[in-house]
Every structure is written in C-alpha cells, then in structure tokens.
C-alpha positions in Angstrom: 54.5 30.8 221.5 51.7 32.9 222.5 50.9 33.6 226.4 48.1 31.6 226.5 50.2 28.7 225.0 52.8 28.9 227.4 50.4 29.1 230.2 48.1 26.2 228.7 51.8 24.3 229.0 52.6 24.7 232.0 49.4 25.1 233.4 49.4 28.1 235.2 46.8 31.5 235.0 47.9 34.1 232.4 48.8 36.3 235.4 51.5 33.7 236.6 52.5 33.3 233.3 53.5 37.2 232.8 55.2 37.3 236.4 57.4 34.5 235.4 58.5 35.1 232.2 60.3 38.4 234.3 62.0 36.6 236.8 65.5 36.1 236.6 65.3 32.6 236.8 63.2 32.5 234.1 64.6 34.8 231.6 68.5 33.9 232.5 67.5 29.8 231.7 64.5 30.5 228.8 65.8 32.3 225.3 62.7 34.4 225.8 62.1 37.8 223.5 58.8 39.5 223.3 57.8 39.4 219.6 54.4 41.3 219.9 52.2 42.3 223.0 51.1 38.4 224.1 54.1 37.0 221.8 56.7 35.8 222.9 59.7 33.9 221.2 60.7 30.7 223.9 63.2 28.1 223.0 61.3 24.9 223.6 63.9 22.7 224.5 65.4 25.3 227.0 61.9 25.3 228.5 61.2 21.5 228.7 64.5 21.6 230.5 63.9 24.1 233.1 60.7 22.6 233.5 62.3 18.9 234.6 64.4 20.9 236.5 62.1 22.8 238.5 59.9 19.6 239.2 63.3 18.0 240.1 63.8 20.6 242.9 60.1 19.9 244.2 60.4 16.7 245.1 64.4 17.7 246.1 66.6 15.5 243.6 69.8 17.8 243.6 70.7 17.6 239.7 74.2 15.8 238.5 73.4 13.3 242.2 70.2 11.2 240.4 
C-alpha cells in the first residue's frame, strides 16, 4: 500500500499520513515495513482493526465493555 493509498483510506493529508505511520501506536499495532520511498508493506486487517478501535475511543466505548 502506497502513501497515497493509505492516506486516501483513512482520509488524512500525506503529511499526517507519514507522522503516523512513526508513532508508536501506530507502528507497535500496524505490521508496517517500508518497501520503497512512498511504499509501505501494511497488514490490512491489523489496520481495519486499529481503525475501529481508534474511532471506538472517539466516541469513548472502552473495548471488551460494548
């Protein structure tokens, strides 16, 4: 999955995109690896995951209590 296609995903600028993908949170949950220089290799289902999960903490559903 390319930058752009990651960002297109979850809707965020490229910029956002690159700042995340080096945050712990990110990295520790994702199986990320950079392939090329906008490449990246992302487990999917790890990211549709974090992504529930994240949206879960917005609107403050505490995961395991739904």
């Amino acid at each position: 999955m390319t930058i752009r296609e990651l960002s297109d995903y979850l809707k965020l600028p490229t910029s956002s995109v690159y700042m995340l993908i080096k945050t712990e949170d990110f990295r520790g949950k994702i199986a990320t690896k950079e392939v090329g220089r906008k490449s990246w290799f992302i487990d999917e289902e790890r990211l549709e995951r974090w992504v529930v999960k994240q949206q879960a903490k917005k609107r403050g559903v505490i995961y395991g209590y739904m």
